[in-house]
N, C-alpha and C positions, 0 to 999 in steps of 0.2 A: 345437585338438587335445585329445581325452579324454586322460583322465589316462591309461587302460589302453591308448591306443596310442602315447604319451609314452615309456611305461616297454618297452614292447615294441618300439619303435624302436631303444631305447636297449640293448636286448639283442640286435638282431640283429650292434649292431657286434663282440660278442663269436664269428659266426661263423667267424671268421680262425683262431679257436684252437679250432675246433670240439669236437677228443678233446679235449686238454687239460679244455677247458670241461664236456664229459661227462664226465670222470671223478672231476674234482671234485665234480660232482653229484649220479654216484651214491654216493661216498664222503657226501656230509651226507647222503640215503636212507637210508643203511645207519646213521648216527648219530641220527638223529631215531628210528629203530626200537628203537636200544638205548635213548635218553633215556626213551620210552615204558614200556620192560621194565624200567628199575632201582625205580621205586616199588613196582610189582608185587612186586619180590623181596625191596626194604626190608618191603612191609607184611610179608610169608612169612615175613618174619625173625622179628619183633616177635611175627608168632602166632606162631613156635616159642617167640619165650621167653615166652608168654603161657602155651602149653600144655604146654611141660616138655618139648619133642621137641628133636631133635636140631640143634646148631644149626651146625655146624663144615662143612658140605658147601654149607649156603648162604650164607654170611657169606662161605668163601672162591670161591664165584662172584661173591657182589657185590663183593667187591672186585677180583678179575680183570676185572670188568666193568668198575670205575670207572677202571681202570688203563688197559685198553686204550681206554675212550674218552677218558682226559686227551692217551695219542702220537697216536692218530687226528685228535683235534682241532688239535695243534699242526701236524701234517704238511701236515690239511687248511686249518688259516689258511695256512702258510707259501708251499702252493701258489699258492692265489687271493691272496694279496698279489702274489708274484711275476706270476700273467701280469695283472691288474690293472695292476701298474704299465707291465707291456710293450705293453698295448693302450693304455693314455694316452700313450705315447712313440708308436705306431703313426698312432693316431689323430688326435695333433696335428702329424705331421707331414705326413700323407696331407691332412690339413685347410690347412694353412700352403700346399702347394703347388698344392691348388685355390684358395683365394683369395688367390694371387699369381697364378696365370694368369689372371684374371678382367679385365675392361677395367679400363684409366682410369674411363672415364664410371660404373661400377659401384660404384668406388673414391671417387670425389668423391660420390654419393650417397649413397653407405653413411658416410660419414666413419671416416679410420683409427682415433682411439682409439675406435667402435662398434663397428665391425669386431675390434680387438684385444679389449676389454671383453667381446664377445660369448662371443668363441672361448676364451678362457682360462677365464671363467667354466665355461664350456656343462662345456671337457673335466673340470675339475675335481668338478663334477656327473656325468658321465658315471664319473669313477673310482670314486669312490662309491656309486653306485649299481651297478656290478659286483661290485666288493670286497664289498657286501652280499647282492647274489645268489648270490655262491659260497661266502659263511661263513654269512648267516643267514636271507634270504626263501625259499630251498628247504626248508632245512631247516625254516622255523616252517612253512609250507606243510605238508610232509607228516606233521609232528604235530600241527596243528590238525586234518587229515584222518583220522589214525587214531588220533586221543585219546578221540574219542566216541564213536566203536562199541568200544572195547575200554571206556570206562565203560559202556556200555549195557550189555554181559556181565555186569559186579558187580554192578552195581544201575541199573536208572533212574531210582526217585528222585533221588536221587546225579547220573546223570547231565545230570538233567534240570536242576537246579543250575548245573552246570557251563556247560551251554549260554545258561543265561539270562545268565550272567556274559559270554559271548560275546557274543551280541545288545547287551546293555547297551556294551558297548564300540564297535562297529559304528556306533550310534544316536552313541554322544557323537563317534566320527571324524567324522560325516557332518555332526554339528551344526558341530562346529568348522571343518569344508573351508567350507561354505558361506556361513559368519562372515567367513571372513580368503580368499577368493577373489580380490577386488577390491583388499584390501588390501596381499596377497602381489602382486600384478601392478605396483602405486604401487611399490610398495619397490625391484623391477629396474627400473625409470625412475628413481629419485631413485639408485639406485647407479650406473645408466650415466652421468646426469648430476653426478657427483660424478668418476666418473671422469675422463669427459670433459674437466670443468673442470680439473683436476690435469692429465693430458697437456697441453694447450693453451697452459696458462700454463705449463713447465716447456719446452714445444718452443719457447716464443718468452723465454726467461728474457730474452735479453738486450734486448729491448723494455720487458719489464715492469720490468727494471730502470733503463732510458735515462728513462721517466717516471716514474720513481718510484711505482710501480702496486703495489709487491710486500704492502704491506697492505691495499690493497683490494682483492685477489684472495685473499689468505686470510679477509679476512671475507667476500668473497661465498662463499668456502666452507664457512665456518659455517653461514651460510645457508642453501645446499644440503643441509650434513649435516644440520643442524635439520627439514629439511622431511624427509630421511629419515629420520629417530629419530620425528617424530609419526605418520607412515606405519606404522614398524616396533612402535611402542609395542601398538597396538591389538591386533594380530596376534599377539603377543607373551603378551598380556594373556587373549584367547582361547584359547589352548595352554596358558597355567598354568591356567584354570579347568577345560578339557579333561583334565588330568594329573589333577588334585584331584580330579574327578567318575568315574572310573578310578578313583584309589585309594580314594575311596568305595565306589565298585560290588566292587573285589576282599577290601576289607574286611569287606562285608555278606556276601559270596559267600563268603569262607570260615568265618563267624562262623553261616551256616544247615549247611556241609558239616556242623561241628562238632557242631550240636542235633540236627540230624536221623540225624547216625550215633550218638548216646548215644541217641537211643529207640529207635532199630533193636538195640541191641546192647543195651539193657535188653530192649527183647520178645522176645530171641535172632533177629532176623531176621538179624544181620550179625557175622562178628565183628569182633574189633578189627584183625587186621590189614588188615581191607578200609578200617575206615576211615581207618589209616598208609596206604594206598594211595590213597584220595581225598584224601586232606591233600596227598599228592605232584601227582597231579594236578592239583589245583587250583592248586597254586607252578607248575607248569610251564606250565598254563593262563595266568595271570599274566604271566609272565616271556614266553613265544609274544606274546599281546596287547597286551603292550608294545610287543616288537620291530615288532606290527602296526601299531601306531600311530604308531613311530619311522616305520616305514615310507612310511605316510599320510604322514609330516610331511616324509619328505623328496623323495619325488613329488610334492608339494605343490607344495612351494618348486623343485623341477626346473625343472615345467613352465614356470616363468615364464623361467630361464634357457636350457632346453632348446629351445622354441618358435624363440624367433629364431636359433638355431645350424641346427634344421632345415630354416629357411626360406633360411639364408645357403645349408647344400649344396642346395636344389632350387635357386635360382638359380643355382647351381657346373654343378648337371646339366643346366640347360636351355640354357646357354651352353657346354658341351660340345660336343667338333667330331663329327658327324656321321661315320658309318661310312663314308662316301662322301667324307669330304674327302680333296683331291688332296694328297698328301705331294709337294714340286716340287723339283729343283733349284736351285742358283744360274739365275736368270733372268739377260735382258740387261736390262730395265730401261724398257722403254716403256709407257708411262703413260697409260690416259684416262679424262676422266670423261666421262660419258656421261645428261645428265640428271638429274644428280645434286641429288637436295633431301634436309633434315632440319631439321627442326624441334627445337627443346628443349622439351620437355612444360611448358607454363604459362606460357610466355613469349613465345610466337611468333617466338623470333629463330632465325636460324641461317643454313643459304642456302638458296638458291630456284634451280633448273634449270640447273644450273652443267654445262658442257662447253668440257671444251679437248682437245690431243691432243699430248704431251713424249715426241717421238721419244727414244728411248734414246742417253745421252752428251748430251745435253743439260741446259744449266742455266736454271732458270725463276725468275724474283724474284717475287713475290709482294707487292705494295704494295696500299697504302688507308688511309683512316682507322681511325683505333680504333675497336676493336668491328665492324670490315667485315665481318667473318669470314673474315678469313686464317689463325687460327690453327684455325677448323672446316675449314678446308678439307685440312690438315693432319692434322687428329686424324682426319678419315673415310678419307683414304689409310692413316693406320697402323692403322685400327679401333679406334679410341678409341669411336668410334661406328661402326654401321651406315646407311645412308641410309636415310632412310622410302623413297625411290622414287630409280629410275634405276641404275645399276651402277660402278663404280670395278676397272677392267683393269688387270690388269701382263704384260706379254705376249699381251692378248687372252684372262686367263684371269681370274675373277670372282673378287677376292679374299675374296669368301664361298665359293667353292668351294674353297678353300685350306685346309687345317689351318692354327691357329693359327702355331703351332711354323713351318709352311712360311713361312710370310706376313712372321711375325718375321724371319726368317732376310733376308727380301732387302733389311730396309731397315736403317740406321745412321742415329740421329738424334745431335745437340747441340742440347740447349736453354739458354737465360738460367739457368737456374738447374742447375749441374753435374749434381747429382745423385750426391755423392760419397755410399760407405758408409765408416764407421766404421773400417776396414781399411787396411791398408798400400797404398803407393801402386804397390808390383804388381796385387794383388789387387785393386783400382779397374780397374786397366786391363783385367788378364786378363777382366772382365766381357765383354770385347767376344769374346775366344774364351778358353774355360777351358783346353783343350789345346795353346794357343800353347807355343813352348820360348822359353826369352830371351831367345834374336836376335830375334826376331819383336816379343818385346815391347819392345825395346830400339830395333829399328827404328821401332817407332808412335811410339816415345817423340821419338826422334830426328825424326819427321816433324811431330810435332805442336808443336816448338821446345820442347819438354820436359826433353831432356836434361840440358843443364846447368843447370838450378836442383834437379833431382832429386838430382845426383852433388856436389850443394853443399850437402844435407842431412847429418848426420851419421850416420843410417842407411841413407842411398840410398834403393832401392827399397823398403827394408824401413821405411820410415818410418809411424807412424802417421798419417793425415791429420785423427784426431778426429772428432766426429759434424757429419756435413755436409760435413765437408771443412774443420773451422773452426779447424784449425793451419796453413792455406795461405789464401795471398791470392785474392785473387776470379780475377787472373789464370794463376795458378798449379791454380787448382781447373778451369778452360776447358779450359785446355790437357792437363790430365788425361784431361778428358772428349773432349776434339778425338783424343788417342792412343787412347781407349778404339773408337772410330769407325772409325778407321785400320786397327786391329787383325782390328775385324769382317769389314773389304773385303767389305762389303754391293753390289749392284749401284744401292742407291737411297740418297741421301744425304740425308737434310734436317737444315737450319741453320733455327735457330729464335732469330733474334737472339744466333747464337752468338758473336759478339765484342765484343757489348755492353760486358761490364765490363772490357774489356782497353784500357790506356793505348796511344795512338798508334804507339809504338815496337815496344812485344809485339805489337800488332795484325797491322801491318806484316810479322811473323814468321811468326804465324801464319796470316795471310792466306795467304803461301808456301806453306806446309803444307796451306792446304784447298785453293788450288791445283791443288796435286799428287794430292790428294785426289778433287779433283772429276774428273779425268783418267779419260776410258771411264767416268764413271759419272752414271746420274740422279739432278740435285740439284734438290732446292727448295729455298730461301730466303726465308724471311721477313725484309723489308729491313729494315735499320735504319740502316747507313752506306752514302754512296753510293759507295764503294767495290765493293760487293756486288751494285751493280745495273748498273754499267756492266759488271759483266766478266759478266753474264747474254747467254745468248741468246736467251731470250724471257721476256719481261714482263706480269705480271696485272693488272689494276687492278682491284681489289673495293671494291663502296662498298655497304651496306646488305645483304649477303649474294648480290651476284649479280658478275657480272663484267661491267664497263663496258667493256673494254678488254681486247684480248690482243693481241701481237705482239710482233716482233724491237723491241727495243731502239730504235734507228733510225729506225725505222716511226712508233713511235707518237710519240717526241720530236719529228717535223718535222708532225705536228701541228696544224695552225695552231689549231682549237678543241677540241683533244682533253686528258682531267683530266690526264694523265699530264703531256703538253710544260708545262701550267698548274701542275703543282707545283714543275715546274723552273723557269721562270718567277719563281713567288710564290718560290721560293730564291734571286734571282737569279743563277743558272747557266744558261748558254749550253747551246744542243740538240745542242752538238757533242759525238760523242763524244771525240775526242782531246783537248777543252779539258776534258772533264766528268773526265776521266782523274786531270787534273792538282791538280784539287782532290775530290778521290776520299773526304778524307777527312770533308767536312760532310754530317752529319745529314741525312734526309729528312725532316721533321719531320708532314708528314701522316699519314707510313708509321711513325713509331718506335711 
């Protein structure tokens, strides 16, 4: 992206405050007009006391003049600070809520601290860049615009001065952009990856600390900052010789204003106060071309941060539900795939032409080796992904034809890993419905055998659970997430190795609880304990991304050369269901 559609993007977000935003701007118009007019009335002063006129009618305009432009300016910073600030609170939060609705699979590509680094950086750039437009790029705007036809009035020799002094600044921006391009681009890479590295190590502290890592993770971050300081030096080094070759050029530029208005004013072509008036313009020439250059410097440096923040919200919009998505009801819950393939870009794994059909109130266990793709088959039910080809039904209706929001709505997951937030252990659960009242959440709690370890906390429900979930045990954080499920009373349920970290005794509890759970609703399960697949009434078997096997429990155990009755088998467990009942609780170990 050009720099000038960078910056103009980054202004259309100021349309929300549209007046606001134009009144500010004709408030600097009307200040950049007076900036213009006070030299002119400085030099009128200087020829009165040059020529013995009167001087008391124009000294107290100039000063009226400099009065009301000192509250004009305060009024108008104090404006544009204020809605500056309220469009970076608007804007990061309209931002935070497109890329939280964004998939999974969007999320694991983009990786979260890139994602975070992008968006923090971008808005904080984006502030700045407002806050500049509404106190100083208009305003140097419209006095670079009407500085040189009103020099061209007094003189254009003079003027013509002034504009070379322009030109000359233009030539050294354009030298400088084209210098530190590549280099300002290295710099937001060696900072994302600085960031990066810092999140990473800091979300796994207690890894880095179990091996003893924590000093060789701060030198790899030297390392990283090093590679970003040689990046940044150059770049750096560029802009000071840029600033020097500027204050060379406005030093030549005022030191010819100077020669050239003492011969003017020896041969009487000029008086003196015209040239008190080029002196002023020329400072204000100056001080404008600065600001233009501040400017250059920091569209510059924008673009590098602002580029991937644009490209995160086109991917926000292109993944946007379509004006035609069906907003749905609670569904009942029947289930099909239909052909269903997806590939993962550069890998070729994923599944290949998957169809089954999970009447509604039915439960379906999902077995196979690692890596089968049972948990793809999972993520394309909740649109983690889309399928390259084929269709995925819930009620016979294409859950791409679905608003997102509708689609969310009818399923309830538990995975292996809780997914607890940093919040009290209401506020955990209330996830599952925010307008729940107490009872309600009282009751999940109660269902998910949550209860009494929560009312054995010191603060009950108001308990903080820490980041992760990581002041509660692994069984304790399930069971959070098992009530958070409860709550939702989605019509589709998936267990995703949800009792994995829970000891024999809690399991047993909560088993109860998904039970109850699973009661009128469509469940998947991903198996892990054979507890979970005897009480299925239909069974997948997936081995390399397709399904080897489907049917009733029963079916497929009596078997004679089918993988399924062969894993039970290789466990040595019997294909009976009422004996398999009774040792419910070992491993599947093909499927964990």
């Amino acid at each position: 992206m050009s720099l000038f559609s960078i910056y103009m993007r980054a202004m259309r977000l100021l349309v929300a405050e549209g007046w606001k935003v134009a009144g500010i701007s004709a408030a600097n118009v009307a200040l950049a007009v007076i900036m213009i007019a006070e030299p002119i009335l400085f030099g009128e002063i200087i020829q009165s006391i040059s020529a013995g006129t009167d001087l008391v009618s124009r000294i107290a305009l100039w000063a009226g003049l400099g009065c009301f432009n000192i509250i004009a300016l305060v009024l108008v910073a104090r404006g544009a600070d204020r809605l500056a600030h309220k469009r970076r609170s608007g804007v990061l939060t309209e931002s935070f809520e497109q890329v939280m609705s964004m998939p999974m699979a969007w999320h694991h590509g983009q990786g979260t601290s890139q994602v975070l680094h992008t968006l923090l950086r971008a808005i904080e750039t984006l502030f700045t860049l407002w806050l500049g437009f509404m106190r100083q790029h208009l305003a140097t705007v419209v006095t670079l615009v009407l500085l040189v036809p009103t020099a061209l009035t007094l003189d254009w020799r003079m003027a013509l001065v002034l504009a070379g002094l322009g030109a000359c600044y233009v030539a050294i921006n354009r030298l400088v952009m084209n210098r530190t391009k590549a280099g300002q681009a290295q710099v937001e890479q060696h900072y994302h990856r600085v960031f990066s590295h810092v999140a990473d190590s800091i979300g796994n502290v207690s890894v880095m600390q179990s091996y003893g890592r924590v000093a060789q993770e701060a030198e790899a971050l030297r390392r990283f900052t090093d590679d970003l300081l040689k990046s940044q030096y150059p770049v750096l080094t560029w802009w000071a010789l840029g600033s020097a070759l500027q204050r060379l050029a406005a030093t030549l530029s005022m030191m010819i204003v100077l020669i050239i208005g003492a011969m003017l004013v020896q041969r009487g072509e000029m008086r003196i106060g015209d040239i008190v008036a080029f002196t002023g313009f020329a400072g204000l020439l100056i001080g404008r071309l600065d600001q233009v250059t501040g400017f250059f410097n920091e569209i510059f440096e924008a673009r590098a941060r602002l580029e991937p923040f644009f490209a995160l919200k086109d991917a926000v919009s292109e993944r946007a539900d379509s004006k035609d998505g069906l907003s749905v009801d609670r569904l009942k819950g029947h289930v099909s795939f239909d052909n269903v393939s997806f590939t993962f870009p550069g890998s070729g794994e994923g599944v290949h032409n998957i169809s089954f059909e999970v009447p509604a109130g039915k439960t379906v266990a999902i077995v196979g080796p690692t890596g089968a793709g049972k948990t793809t088959m999972i993520n394309l039910l909740q649109r983690v992904f889309d399928p390259d080809s084929g269709s995925i039904r819930i009620d016979g209706i294409d859950v791409r034809d679905m608003t997102r929001r509708s689609h969310s709505n009818q399923i309830a997951a538990v995975f292996q890993e809780a997914g607890l937030l940093n919040r009290s252990i209401e506020e955990n659960i209330r996830i599952g419905k925010n307008d729940a009242c107490n009872d309600e959440v009282h009751e999940a709690a109660q269902a998910a055998a949550a209860m009494e370890f929560i009312l054995s906390k010191r603060e009950g429900y108001d308990t903080l659970v820490g980041e992760r979930g990581a002041q509660l045990s692994g069984g304790e954080r399930q069971r959070i997430a098992i009530a958070r499920a409860v709550l939702k009373d989605a019509p589709i349920l998936v267990l995703d190795e949800a009792t994995s970290a829970l000891d024999v005794e809690t399991e047993q509890l909560v088993k109860s609880a998904i039970d109850r759970l699973r009661k009128d609703r469509t469940t998947f399960i991903i198996a892990h304990r054979l507890s979970t697949v005897c009480d299925a009434d239909l069974v997948i078997f997936v081995d390399h991304g397709r399904i080897v096997e489907f049917g009733g429990f029963q079916q497929l155990a009596d078997r004679d050369n089918g993988r399924f009755a062969a894993l039970l088998r290789a466990g040595g467990l019997l294909s009976n269901k009422d004996r398999l009942h009774a040792v419910g609780q070992q491993p599947l170990s093909e499927s964990a």
